[in-house]
DRENDRENPA-684637 format. One line per 5 residues: for each residue x, y, z of C-alpha. Coordinates in nm, 4 decimals. Layout:
N
X:Y:Z ~ ...
//
This chain:
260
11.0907:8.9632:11.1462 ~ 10.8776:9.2206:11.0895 ~ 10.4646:9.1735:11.0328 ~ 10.2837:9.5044:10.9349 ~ 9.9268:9.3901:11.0256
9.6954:9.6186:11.0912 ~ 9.6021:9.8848:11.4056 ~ 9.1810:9.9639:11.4712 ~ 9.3315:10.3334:11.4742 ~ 9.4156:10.3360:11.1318
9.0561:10.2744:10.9939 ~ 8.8289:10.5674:10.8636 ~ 8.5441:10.3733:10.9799 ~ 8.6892:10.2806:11.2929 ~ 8.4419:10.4667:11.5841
8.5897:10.8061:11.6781 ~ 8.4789:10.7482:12.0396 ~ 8.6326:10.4635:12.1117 ~ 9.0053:10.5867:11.9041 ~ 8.9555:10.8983:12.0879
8.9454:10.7528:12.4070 ~ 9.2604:10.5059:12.2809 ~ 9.4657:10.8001:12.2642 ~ 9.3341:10.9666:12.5697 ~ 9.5357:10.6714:12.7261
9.8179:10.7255:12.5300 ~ 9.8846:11.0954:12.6532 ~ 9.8449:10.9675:13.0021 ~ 10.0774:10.7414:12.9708 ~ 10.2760:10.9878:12.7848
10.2461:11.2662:13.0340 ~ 10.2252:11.0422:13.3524 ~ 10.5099:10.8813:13.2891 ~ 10.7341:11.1329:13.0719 ~ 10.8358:10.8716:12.8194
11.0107:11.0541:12.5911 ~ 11.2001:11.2655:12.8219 ~ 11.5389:11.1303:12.7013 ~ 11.4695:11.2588:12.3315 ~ 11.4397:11.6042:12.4208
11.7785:11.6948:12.4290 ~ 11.8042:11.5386:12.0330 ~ 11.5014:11.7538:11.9492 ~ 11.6562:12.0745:12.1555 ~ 11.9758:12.0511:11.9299
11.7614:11.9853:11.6022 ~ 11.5796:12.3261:11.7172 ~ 11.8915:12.5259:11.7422 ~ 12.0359:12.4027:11.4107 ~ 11.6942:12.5022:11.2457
11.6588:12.8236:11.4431 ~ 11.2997:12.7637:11.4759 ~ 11.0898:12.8330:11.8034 ~ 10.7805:12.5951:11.6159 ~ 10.6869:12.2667:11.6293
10.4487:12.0814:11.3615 ~ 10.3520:11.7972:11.4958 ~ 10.2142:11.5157:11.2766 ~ 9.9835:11.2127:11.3677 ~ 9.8943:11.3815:11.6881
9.6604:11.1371:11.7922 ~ 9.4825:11.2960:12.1094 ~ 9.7940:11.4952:12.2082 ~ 10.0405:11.2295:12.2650 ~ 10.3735:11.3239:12.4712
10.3540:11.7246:12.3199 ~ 10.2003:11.8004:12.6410 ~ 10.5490:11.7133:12.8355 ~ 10.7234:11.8504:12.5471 ~ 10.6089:12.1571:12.5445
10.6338:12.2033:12.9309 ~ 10.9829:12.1011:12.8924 ~ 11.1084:12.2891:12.5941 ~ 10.9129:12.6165:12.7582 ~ 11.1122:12.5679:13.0700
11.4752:12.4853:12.8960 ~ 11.4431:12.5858:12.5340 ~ 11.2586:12.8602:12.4564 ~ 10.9483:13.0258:12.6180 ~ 10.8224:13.1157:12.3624
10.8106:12.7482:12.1967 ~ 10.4995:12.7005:11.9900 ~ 10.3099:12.3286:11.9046 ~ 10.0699:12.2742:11.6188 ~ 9.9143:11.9816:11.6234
9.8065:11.7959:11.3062 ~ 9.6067:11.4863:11.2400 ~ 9.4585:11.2560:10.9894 ~ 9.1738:11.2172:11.2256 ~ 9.1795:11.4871:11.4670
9.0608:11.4768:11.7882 ~ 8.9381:11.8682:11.8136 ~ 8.7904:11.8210:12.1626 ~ 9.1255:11.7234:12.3159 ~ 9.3158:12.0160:12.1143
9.1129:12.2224:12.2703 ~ 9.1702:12.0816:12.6160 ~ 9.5512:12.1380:12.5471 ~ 9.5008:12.4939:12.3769 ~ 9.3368:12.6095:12.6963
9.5926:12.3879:12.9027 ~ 9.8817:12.6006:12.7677 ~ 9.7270:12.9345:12.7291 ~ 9.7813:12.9232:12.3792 ~ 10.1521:12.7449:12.3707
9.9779:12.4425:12.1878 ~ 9.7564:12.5006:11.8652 ~ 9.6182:12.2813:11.6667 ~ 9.4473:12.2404:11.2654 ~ 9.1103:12.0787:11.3298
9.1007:11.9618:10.9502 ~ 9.2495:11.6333:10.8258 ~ 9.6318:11.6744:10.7770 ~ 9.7793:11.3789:10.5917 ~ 10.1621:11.3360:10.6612
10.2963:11.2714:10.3671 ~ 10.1114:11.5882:10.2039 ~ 10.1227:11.8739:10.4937 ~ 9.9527:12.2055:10.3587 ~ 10.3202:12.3671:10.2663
10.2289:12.7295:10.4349 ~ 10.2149:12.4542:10.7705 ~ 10.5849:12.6080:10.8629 ~ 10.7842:12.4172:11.1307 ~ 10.9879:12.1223:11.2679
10.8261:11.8831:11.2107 ~ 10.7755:11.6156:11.4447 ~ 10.5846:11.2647:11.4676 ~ 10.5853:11.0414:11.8410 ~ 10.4942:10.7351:11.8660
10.3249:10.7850:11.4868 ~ 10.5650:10.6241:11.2195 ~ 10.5441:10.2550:11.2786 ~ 10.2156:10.3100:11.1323 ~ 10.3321:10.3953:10.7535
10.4839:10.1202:10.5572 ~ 10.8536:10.1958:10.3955 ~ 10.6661:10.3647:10.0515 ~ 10.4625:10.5464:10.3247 ~ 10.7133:10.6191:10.5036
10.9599:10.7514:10.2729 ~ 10.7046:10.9535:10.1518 ~ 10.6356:11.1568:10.4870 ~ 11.0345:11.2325:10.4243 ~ 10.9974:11.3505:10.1007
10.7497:11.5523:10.2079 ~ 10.9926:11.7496:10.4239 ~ 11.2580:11.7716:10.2294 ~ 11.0413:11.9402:9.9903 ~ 10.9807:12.1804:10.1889
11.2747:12.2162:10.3132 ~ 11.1499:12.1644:10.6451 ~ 11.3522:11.9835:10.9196 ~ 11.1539:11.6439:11.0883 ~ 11.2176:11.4524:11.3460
11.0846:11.1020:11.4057 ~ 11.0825:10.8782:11.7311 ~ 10.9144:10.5644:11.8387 ~ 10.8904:10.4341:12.1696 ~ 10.9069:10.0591:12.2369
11.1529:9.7159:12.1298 ~ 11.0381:9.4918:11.8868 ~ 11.0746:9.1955:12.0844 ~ 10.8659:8.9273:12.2526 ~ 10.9283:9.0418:12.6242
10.7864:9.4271:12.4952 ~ 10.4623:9.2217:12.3949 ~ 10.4556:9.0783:12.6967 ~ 10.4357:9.3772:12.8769 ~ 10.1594:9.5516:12.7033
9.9451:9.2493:12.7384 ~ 10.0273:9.2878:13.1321 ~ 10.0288:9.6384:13.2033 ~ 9.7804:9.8058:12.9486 ~ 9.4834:9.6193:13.0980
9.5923:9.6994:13.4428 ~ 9.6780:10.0835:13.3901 ~ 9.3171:10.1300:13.1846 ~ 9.1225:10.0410:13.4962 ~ 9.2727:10.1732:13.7322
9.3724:10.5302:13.5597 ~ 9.0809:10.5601:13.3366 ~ 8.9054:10.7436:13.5685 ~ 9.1395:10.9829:13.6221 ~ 9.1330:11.0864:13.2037
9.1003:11.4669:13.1188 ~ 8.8659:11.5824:12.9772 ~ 8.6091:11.3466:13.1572 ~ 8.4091:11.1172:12.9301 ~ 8.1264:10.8481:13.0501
8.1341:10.6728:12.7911 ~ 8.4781:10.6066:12.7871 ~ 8.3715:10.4415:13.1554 ~ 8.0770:10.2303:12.9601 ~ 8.3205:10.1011:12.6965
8.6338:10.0387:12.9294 ~ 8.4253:9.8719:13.2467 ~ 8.0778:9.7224:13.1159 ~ 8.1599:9.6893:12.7442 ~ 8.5844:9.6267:12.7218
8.5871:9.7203:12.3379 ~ 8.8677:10.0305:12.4599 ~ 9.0525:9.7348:12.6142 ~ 9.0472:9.5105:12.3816 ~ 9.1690:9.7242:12.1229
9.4441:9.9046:12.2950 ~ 9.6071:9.5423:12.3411 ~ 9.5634:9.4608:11.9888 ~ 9.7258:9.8287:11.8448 ~ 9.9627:9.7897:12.0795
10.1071:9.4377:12.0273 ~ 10.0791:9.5613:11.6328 ~ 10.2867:9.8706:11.6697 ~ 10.5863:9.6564:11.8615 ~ 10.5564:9.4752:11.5660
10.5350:9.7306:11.3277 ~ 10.8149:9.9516:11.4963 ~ 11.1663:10.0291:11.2663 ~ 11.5190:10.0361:11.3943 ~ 11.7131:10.2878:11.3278
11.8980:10.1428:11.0990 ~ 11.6189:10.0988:10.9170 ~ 11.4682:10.4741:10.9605 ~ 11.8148:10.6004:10.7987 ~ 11.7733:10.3386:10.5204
11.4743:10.5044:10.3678 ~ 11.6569:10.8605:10.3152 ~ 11.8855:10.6888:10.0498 ~ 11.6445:10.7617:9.7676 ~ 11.5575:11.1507:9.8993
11.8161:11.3202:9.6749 ~ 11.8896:11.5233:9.9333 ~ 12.2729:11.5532:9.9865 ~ 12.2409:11.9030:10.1149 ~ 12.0331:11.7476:10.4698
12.1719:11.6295:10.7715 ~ 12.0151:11.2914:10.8919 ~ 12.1384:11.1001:11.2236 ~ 11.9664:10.8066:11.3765 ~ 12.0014:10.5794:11.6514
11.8321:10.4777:12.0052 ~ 11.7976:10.6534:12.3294 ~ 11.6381:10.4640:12.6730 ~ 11.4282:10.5992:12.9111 ~ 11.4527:10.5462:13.2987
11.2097:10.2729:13.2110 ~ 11.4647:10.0712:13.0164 ~ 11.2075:10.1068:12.6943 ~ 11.4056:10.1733:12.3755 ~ 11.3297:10.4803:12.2009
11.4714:10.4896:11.8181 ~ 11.4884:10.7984:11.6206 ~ 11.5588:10.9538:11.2900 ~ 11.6059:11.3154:11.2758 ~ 11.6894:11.5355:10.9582
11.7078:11.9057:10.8408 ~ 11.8943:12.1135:10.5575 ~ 12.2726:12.1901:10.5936 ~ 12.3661:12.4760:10.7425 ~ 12.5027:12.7043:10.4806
//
């Protein structure tokens, strides 16, 4: 079963320092530990069906896994592969940090970009990690629509298993990898330090958002299931789940207009 609840992310009044540094963790782990290495190849393929060389990335966070993307997709794709990165919240001072990281490769749109309503001159594949467990099915289905509106390919994937043992493991490991990696964050932050080591708050909410996203997460099954209602015969949509060397399950959705 299923429970939505609810992630501290998610909330406009939620404090930008302390979601900031949340996803500063995030794209460590991301980066450190190349999590999503074993969609790549899905994405590559979606790339050469759209002939596109762009990537719009949606619910961003503070980076996420685009770092490794990018440096992967440069290397075996394209090198000329550009990122935009796009956020309801967006973290400007970590786009930045990855603009000047990649000499330009990775962009970003330092104004509010909701999902399900991306500015339509925003041109791209489209692209969310680790960012659709947080819409409910309406939501969700709407951040499709959205695409296929524009006739823009997307595609979708969500680490994690929604299981007990997955729960487990966060309440383990994310406590352990904060303090002992936190230091090690770019850009450098002190008060990230005061509210990881003298006041927890970073802590405590990284365990709660991420026992709610396992939660939260959809199977594949359930990803393809909300593209009956699109109207849109003429798109290609595949789904399914990859692993990473990890053993962590990574399920996907992926969809873009027939090629004529």
């Amino acid at each position: 079963m299923k429970i939505r609840g609810f992630e501290f992310e998610d909330q406009s009044w939620f404090p930008e320092i302390i979601r900031d540094s949340m996803t500063d963790y995030l794209r460590f782990l991301f980066h450190f530990f190349d999590l999503y290495q074993p969609a790549l190849p899905l994405l590559k393929e979606a790339l050469i069906q759209t002939k596109t060389n762009h990537l719009v990335d949606l619910c961003s966070g503070g980076g996420g896994a685009m770092e490794s993307i990018y440096e992967n997709l440069k290397d075996t794709y394209n090198t000329g592969i550009k990122i935009t990165l796009t956020d309801l919240f967006p973290s400007e001072i970590k786009y930045k940090y990855l603009h000047k990281k990649t000499s330009g490769g990775i962009s970003f749109i330092s104004s509010p970009v909701d999902a399900g309503n991306v500015p339509f001159d925003l041109k791209g594949f489209r692209t969310l990690f680790s960012g659709f467990h947080h819409f409910d099915q309406e939501k969700g289905k709407e951040v499709l629509k959205n695409a296929v509106d524009a006739r823009e390919g997307i595609g979708i994937f969500d680490g994690g298993d929604r299981n007990l043992w997955m729960i487990l493991l966060i309440t383990v490991m994310h406590p352990i990898m904060l303090l002992l990696c936190t230091p090690f964050f770019r850009p450098f932050s002190i008060s990230r330090l005061l509210f990881t080591y003298v006041f927890p708050v970073i802590l405590f909410c990284t365990i709660w958002d991420g026992i709610i996203s396992v939660m939260r997460l959809y199977t594949p099954e359930e990803l393809l299931q909300m593209t009956d209602d699109l109207h849109c015969g003429n798109y290609t949509w595949i789904s399914g789940k990859v692993r990473n060397k990890y053993g962590m399950g990574i399920a996907y959705l992926i969809g873009y207009p027939k090629i004529e």
